[in-house]
Phi, psi and omega in degrees: 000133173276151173290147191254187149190040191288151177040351194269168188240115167252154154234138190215131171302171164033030183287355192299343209206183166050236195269342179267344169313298202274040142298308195287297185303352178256342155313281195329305197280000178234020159098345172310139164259095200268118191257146208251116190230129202227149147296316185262106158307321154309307168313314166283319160313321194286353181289324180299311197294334153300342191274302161315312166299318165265041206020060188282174135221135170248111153245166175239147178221109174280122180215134169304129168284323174292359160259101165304302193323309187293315178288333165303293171330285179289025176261326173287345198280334176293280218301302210266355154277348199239340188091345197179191184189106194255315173234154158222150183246097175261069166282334176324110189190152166254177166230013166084104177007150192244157193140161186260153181298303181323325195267339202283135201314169173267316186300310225286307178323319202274318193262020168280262182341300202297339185284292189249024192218299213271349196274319168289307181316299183302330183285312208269347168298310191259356179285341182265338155299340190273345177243006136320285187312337160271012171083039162126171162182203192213161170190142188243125164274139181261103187253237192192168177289342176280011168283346173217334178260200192235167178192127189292130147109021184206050212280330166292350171273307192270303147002292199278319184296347161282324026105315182310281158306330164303327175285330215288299192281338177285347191261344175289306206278329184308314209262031188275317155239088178206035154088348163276088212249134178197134200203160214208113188256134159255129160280145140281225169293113183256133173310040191247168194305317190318331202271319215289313180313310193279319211236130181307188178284256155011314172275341167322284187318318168276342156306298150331341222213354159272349166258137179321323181294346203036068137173160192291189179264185170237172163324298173278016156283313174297335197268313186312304211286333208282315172319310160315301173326294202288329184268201233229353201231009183230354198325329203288333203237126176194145183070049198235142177226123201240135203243127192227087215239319184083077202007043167277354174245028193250351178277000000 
């Protein structure tokens, strides 16, 4: 069964690239009107464009996530183009230094935390009065398999995504009958430009060989499970954290 998203207006965070790319094109391909949000505005055109180009409809708004002021702005910029605001995606996140907690930078910690913690808080300050006013919605926080487990040498990252999931299930228990559904997906290791950019082959390879399936996910394995959450076929489910790990946390 497809998922329907016929009249509703989504925002997804980090859309420019990876897993918020394909978040944003399967809304987009399945009736969402995506306002598509980037740090990098090329990158979000170009998703917008893709979107449009598969007979979509896509708008864009470039935003800090770590700037409430900025994340207010795109919540308003949904509500005065598009009319209203039904689903969101607070995908947007770094990883930050690699270092031991004793060694860890003091800039990195805070722009880790400002990112990827406070930047999902500020989204859900402001997504969730605009979709009361629009008469319900969903939203998915994007948290990681370090949301329940631990990882050496990544203590500001596994912080904020437990941090994550916790916020995840208290704004699910406020708002559960006020029409508001909020759930929390953890990825493992994905196959997107972030890792393919940064990281050899080899060390791919030994990622890859930490999930039981041996081999990493992809980007549209993360948007199906997150694209579910957000529909109306989840109705069911809120203050829930869904793990798409290829069993790495069953080891």
């Amino acid at each position: 069964m497809e998922n329907d998203f016929q009249d509703k207006v989504a925002i997804v965070t980090g859309a420019g690239s990876g897993i918020g790319a394909a978040i944003a094109r399967e809304l987009g391909r399945t009736g969402a009107e995506v306002v598509v949000s980037d740090l990098e505005e090329d990158s979000s055109q170009a998703v917008a464009e893709d979107i449009r180009s598969a007979g979509g409809k896509a708008q864009v708004c470039t935003a800090d996530v770590a700037d409430a002021q900025a994340v207010e702005a795109l919540v308003n910029f949904a509500l005065r183009e598009c009319g209203g605001l039904h689903l969101a995606v607070n995908n947007a996140g770094i990883g930050g230094p690699s270092e031991k907690t004793g060694d860890y930078p003091l800039d990195g910690w805070r722009k880790v935390i400002d990112i990827n913690l406070n930047g999902v808080f500020y989204g859900l300050r402001y997504q969730i009065p605009a979709m009361m006013q629009s008469g319900g919605g969903a939203i998915v926080n994007m948290a990681s398999i370090l949301g329940s487990v631990g990882f050496a040498k990544a203590p500001a990252y596994v912080a904020a995504k437990h941090a994550l999931v916790g916020l995840t299930k208290t704004a699910a228990m406020e708002y559960a009958t006020e029409g508001v559904r909020i759930n929390a997906v953890g990825p493992a290791f994905i196959d997107t430009p972030l890792l393919s950019k940064n990281l050899d082959a080899d060390t791919l390879g030994q990622l890859a060989g930490l999930h039981p399936v041996q081999r990493l996910g992809t980007a549209d394995e993360v948007s199906a499970l997150t694209c579910f959450l957000l529909s109306e076929r989840a109705s069911f489910i809120t203050g829930s954290y869904h793990l798409v790990d290829g069993g790495y946390t069953a080891q």
